[in-house]
C-alpha distance (Angstrom), angle and dihedral (degrees) to the residues before:
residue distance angle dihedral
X1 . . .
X2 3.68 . .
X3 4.09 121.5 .
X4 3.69 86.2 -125.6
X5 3.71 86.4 59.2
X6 3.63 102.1 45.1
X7 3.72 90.1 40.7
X8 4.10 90.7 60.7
X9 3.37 93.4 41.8
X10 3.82 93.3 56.1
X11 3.66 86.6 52.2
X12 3.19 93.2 51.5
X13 3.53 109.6 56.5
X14 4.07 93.4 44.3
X15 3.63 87.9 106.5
X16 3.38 96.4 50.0
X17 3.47 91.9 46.8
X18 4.06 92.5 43.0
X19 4.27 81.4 51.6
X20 3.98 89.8 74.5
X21 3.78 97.1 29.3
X22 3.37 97.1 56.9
X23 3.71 92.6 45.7
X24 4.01 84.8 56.0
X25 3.75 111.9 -87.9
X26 3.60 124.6 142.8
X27 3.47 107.3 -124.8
X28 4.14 114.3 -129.2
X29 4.07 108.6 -153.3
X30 3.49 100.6 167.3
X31 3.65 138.7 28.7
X32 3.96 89.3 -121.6
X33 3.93 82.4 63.1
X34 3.65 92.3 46.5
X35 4.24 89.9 53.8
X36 3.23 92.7 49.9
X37 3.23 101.4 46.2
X38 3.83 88.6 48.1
X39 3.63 92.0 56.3
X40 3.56 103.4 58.3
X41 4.48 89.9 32.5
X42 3.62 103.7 137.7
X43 4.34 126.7 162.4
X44 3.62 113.9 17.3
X45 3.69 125.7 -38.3
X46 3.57 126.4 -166.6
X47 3.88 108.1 -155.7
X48 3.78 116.7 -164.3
X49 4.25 118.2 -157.8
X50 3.47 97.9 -150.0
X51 3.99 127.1 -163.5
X52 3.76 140.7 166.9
X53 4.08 93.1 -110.6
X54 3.65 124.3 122.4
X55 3.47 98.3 -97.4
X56 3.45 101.7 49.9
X57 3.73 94.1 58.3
X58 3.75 96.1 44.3
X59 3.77 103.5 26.4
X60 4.24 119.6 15.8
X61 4.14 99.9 35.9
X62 3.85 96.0 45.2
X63 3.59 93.1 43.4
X64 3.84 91.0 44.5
X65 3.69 89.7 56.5
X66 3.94 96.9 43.2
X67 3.84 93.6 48.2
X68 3.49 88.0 59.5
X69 3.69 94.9 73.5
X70 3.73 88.6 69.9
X71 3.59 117.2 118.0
X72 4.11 96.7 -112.9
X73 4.07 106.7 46.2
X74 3.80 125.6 173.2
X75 3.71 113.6 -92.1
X76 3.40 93.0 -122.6
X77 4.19 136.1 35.5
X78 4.10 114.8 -166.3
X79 3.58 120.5 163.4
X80 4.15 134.4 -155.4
X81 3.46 123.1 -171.0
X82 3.83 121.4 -141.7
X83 3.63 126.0 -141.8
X84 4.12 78.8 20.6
X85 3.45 109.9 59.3
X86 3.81 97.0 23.6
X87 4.20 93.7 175.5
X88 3.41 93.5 49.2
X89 3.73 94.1 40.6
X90 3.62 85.3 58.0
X91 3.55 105.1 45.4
X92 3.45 95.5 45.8
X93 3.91 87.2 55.8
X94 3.83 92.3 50.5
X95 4.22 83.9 69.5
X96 3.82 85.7 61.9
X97 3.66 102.1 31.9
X98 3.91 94.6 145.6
X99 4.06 91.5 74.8
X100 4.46 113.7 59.1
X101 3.28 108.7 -101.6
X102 4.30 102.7 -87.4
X103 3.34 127.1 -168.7
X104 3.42 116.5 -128.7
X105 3.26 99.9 23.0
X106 3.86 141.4 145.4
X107 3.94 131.2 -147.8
X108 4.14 128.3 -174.0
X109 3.66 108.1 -145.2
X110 3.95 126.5 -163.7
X111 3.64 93.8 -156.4
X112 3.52 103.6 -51.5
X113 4.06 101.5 -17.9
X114 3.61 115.1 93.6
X115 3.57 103.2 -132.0
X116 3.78 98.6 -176.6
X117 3.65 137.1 10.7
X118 3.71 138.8 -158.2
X119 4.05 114.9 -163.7
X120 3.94 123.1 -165.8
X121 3.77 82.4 -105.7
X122 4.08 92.6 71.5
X123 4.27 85.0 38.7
X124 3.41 99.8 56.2
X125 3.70 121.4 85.1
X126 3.52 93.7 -8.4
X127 3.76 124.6 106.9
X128 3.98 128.1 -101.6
X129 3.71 89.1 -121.9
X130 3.96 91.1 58.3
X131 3.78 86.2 43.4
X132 4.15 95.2 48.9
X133 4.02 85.3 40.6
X134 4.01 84.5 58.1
X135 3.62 95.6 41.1
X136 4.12 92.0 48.5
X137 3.83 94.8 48.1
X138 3.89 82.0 54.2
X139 3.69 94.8 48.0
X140 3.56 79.8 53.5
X141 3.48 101.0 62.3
X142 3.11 108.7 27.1
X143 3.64 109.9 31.0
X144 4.41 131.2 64.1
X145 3.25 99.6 -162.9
């Protein structure tokens, strides 16, 4: 890939990026972030696979957001970007390598077991209230807080 490319496409995606930041999530660059913070991952962490797809923007990353208004939320919120931060991408999805890799996608973790996982195939075409409703009745279960 060119510079030129790679530079606009960082550019690009800073608002998608700033979309789960803002909102709280820990952004993961590198997979050397990812390890560590898999290491130390205690509580409930809900870890959203972001991407510059369709769905993403108009279904996973609002829905993300709204669902954390719930009264039970994960613990902790970190973020990886696929097609973006490619390393980190992939070693996040080595912690959850019993679903194909899916991007977006979102995974609750209890520590290190993923508990409950959203692919793109349960994100695309449905609505952001059936994905909140699924991400609440996980909260629910899985989450105190």
């Amino acid at each position: 890939m060119s510079t030129a490319y790679e530079e606009y496409m960082r550019q690009v995606v800073l608002p998608m990026r700033a979309e789960l930041t803002e909102a709280g999530f820990q952004e993961l660059t590198t997979a050397e972030e990812v390890e560590n913070y898999m290491e130390q991952a205690e509580g409930t962490t809900l870890v959203m696979i972001n991407s510059v797809c369709g769905c993403a923007a108009g279904l996973a990353r609002p829905s993300v957001v709204t669902s954390l208004q719930h009264d039970h939320t994960p613990d902790h919120l970190v973020t990886v970007f696929a097609g973006q931060d490619k390393e980190a991408t992939a070693k996040m999805r080595s912690y959850f390598e019993q679903y194909p890799p899916s991007s977006p996608s979102m995974a609750l973790l209890k520590g290190k077991e993923v508990v409950h996982f959203i692919p793109r195939e349960q994100i695309e075409g449905a609505t952001p209230e059936s994905i909140i409703r699924n991400l609440a009745l996980a909260y629910n279960e899985h989450c105190q807080s």
